[in-house]
N, C-alpha and C positions, 0 to 999 in steps of 0.2 A: 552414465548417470541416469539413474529415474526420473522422467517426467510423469505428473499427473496432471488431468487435464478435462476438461466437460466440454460436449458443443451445448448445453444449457444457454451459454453466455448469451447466443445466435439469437436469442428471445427479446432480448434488450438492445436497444437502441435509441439513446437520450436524445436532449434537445438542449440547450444551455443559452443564455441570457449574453448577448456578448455586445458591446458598443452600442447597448439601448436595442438590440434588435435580437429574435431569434433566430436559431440556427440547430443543425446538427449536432451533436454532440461530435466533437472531433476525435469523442475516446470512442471506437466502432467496434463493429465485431472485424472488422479485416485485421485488427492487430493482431488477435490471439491467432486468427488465420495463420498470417503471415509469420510469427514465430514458432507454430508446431511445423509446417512446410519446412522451414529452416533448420527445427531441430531433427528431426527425419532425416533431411539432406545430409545433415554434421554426422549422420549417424552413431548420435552419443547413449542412445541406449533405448533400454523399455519404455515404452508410451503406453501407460495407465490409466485408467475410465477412475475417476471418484469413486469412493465410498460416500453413500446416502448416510447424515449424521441427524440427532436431533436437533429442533430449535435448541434446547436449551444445551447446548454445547458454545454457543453465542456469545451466552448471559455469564461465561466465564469473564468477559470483559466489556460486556454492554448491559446495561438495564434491561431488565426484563420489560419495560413498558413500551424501551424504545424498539426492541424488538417485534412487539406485537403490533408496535406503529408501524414496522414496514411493510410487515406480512398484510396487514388488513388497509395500509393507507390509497389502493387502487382502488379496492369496493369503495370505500368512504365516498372515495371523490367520484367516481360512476354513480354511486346514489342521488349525488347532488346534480345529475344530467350533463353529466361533461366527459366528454370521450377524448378530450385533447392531453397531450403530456401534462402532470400536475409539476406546477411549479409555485415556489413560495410569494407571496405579493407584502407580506408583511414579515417583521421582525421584530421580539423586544430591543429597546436599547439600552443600554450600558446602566447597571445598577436598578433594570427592573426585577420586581418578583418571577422567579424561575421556577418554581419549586411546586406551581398548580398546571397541568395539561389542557391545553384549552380542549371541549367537545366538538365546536366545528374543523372539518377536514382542512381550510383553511388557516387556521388557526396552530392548526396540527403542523401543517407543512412548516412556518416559519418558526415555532418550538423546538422543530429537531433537526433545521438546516441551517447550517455556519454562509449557505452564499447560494446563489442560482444557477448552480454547473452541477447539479444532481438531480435530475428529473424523474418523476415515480411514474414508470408507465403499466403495461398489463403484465410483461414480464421481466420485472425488476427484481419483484424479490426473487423469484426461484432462480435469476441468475446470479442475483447477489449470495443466494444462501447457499448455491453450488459452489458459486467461487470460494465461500470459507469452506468448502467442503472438502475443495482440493487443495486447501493448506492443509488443513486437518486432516487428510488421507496421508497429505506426503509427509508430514512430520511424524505421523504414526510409524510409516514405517523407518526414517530414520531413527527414532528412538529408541526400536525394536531390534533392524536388524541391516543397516546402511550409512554407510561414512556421511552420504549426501545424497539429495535427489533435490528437483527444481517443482515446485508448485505454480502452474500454468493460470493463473488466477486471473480472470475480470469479471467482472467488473475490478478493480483495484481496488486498496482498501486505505493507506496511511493515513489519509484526512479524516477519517472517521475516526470520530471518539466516544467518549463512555455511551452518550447520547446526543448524538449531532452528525449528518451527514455532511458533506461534501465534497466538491474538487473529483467530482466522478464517483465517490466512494462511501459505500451503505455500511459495509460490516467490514470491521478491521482486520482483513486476512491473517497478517503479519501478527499481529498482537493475541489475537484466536492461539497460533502455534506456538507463541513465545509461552505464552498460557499450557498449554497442551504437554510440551517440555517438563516444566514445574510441577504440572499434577503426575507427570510420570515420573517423577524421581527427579527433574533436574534439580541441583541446589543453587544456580547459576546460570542463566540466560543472557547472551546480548544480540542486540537487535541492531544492524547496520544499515542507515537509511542512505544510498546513494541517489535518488529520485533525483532530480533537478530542483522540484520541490521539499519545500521542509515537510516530514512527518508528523505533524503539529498534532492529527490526532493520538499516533504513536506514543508520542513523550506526554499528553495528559494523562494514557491510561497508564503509563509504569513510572512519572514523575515523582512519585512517594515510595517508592521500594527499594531499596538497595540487591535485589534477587533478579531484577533483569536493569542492564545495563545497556542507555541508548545511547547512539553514536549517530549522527547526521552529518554529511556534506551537501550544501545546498546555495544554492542563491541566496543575495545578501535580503533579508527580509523587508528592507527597507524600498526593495526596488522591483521585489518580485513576489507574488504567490506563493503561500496565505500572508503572506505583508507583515501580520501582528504575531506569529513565533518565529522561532528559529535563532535567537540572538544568540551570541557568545556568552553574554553572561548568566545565562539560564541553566543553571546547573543541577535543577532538582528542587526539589522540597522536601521537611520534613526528615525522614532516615531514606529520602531519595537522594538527598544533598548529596551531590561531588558522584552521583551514577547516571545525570545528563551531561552528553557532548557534543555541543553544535559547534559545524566547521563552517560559516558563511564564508562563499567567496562572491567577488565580484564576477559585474558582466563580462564575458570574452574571455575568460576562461578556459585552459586549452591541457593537454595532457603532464603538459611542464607543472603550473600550479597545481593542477589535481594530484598529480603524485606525491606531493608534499604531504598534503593533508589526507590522502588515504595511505599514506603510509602514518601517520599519526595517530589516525584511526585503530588502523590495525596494529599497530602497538599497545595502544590503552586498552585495547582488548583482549589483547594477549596476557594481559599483566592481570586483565581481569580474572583469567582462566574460564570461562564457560565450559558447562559439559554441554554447548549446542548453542550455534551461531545462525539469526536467523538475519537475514541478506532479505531487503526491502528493496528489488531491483526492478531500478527505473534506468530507463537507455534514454528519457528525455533531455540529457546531456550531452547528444549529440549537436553536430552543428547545425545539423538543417530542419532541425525540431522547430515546428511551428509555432510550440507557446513556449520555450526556453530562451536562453542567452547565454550558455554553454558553447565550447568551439571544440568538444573531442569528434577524432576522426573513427569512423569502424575498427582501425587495426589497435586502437588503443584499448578498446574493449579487451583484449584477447590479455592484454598487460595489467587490467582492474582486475580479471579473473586470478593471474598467476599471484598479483598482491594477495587479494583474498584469502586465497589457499595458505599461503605462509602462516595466518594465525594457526590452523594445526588440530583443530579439533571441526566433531559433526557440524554439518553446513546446511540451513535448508534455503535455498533461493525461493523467497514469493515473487511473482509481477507486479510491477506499480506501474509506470509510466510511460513512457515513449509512444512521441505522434508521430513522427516521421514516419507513416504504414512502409512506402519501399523499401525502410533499411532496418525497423524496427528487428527482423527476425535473425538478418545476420551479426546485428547489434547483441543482442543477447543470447545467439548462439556464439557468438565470439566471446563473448564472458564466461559462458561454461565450459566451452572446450580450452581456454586458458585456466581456468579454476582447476578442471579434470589433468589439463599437461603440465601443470605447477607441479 
C-alpha cells in the first residue's frame, strides 16, 4: 500500500485550553512520527512526499473566506503585538447573526472556531494545508491508478466544517478527497468515520447530498467530544436524508461491540456501492488513549482493517485521531496491513 506523507506537519505544534488551564496540544508531531516509523517497519509499501496543490483546491468544501482566514489569521494576530499561540476568547451564541466576519483578529478567531483545541500558531497553516495535500495527492493517485493507498495527514481534519475549525482540525482532509473522487468521475463516495470521535465536521459538509455517503462509529455524543453531533437520529437533510449513519456506542467499549457496528457499517456501504471508500482513521479507540473511553486492544486493529476490506471497492485511509504516541503507529499499521491481508 502507498503512503503519502509531509514532515510540513513538524512546523506545528498547538496548545489547547483544557480544565481552565493551558497546555500542549496532545495532538503532536510524534504522532505522525511514530506512524511512518511503523509503517516502514510493516514494510507495506512506497512512502510518497505530497504533491504541492492550490489554495483553492480547499474551497471545494470550505469557504473561500475561511480559507483566507487561515492562511492570513497569524499575521493578523502578530500585527496586534502578540507572539503567543492565538486562541479564541470569544464566541457568538446560539441564534446570533453569523453571516457578517468580524475585522478584528479576535473577533476572527471565535467566528471560525467551534471550541479551544485549535490553536493558530506561525506554522499552522502550511501544516494544515499540506496535510490536505496529502489527501489530495493520495486520492489522486487512487483514482488514477491504485486499489488503495493511506494519506498520512496532520494536522487531522473531521471536526472542520464548511467554516469552523476544531478539535485539532483547520481543513477537512477527508472531505477535500471525498470531494476530489466526485470531480474525477466518482458518481458515488462514502466516507467511513472510525475516530473515537464524531466527524461532526464531516456530516455538515455532505449532510445534504445523496452522492457521498457518511458512516460514523463514535462515542455516545452525550458523554463525549463534540457533545452536540453524532446522534442516531441524524440522518441527513434535504436529498441527504437516509445518506447520514451514526453508530454511538457507549463508554468501555471493546472489540466485541465494535464488531457489531462496523460490520453494520460496512454493510450499508456496500449496498451503497461507492466507486471509492474514503476511511476517516482514528486509532483513538484504543484503550489507553488519553482523551477516549474506547477499550480496543492493538491486535484488534489488524481485524478493523480485514472488516474494511470486505466492502470490495477503491479505499483511501486519511489520519484523524489517536493520542496514545507509543502505540499510535502499531495501531494503524495494524489496520493496514489487515485491510492489505483481508
Amino acid at each position: 500500500m502507498l503512503t503519502i506523507y509531509s514532515d510540513a506537519h513538524l512546523i506545528h505544534q498547538g496548545t489547547e485550553w483544557v480544565n481552565g488551564e493551558q497546555h500542549p496540544s496532545v495532538e503532536s508531531p510524534a504522532r505522525a512520527a511514530n506512524v511512518l516509523a511503523s509503517i516502514r517497519a510493516a514494510a507495506l509499501g512506497e512512502c510518497r512526499v505530497a504533491e504541492r496543490h492550490d489554495s483553492s483546491a480547499y474551497m471545494t468544501v470550505h469557504s473561500e473566506r475561511y480559507v483566507r482566514f487561515l492562511e492570513n489569521a497569524w499575521q493578523h494576530w502578530q500585527a496586534e503585538g502578540r507572539t503567543h499561540h492565538a486562541l479564541p476568547l470569544v464566541w457568538p451564541v446560539r441564534g446570533a447573526a453569523l453571516e457578517t466576519e468580524p475585522e478584528h483578529i479576535e473577533g476572527k478567531l471565535g467566528f471560525y472556531a467551534a471550541d479551544a483545541f485549535a490553536a493558530i500558531t506561525s506554522g499552522t497553516w502550511e501544516a494544515a494545508r499540506t496535510s490536505a495535500d496529502v489527501a489530495l495527492s493520495a486520492m489522486r493517485v487512487v483514482a488514477q491508478d491504485a486499489s488503495n493507498a493511506f494519506a498520512l495527514c496532520r494536522p487531522p481534519g473531521h471536526h472542520a466544517s464548511r467554516e469552523a475549525m476544531g478539535g485539532y482540525c483547520y481543513l477537512n482532509n477527508a472531505a477535500v478527497a471525498a470531494q476530489g473522487f466526485i470531480e474525477r468521475g466518482a458518481s458515488r463516495v462514502a466516507v467511513l468515520d472510525i475516530d473515537y470521535h464524531h466527524g461532526n465536521g464531516t456530516q455538515s459538509i455532505f449532510e445534504a447530498r445523496d452522492d457521498v455517503l457518511f458512516v460514523s462509529i463514535h462515542g455516545e455524543p452525550d458523554k463525549s467530544y463534540p457533545y452536540y453531533y453524532g446522534h442516531a437520529q441524524e440522518r441527513g437533510i434535504g436529498d441527504g436524508l437516509g445518506y447520514t449513519m451514526n453508530l454511538p456506542l457507549p463508554h468501555g467499549t471493546d472489540w466485541t461491540g465494535y464488531r457489531v457496528a462496523l460490520t453494520h457499517a460496512c454493510k450499508r456501504i456496500a449496498e451503497y456501492a461507492p466507486d471509492a471508500v474514503v476511511i476517516s482513521l482514528g486509532v483513538d479507540t484504543f484503550k489507553k488513549d488519553p482523551i477516549s473511553r474506547f477499550a480496543m486492544e492493538s491486535e484488534d486493529y489488524l481485524r478493523v482493517g480485514k472488516e474494511i476490506s470486505k466492502i470490495g471497492c477503491k479505499t483511501l485511509f486519511v489520519l484523524e485521531g489517536g493520542y496514545c504516541v507509543e502505540d499510535i503507529g502499531v495501531n494503524v499499521s495494524n489496520t493496514l496491513v489487515g485491510f492489505s491481508n483481508g
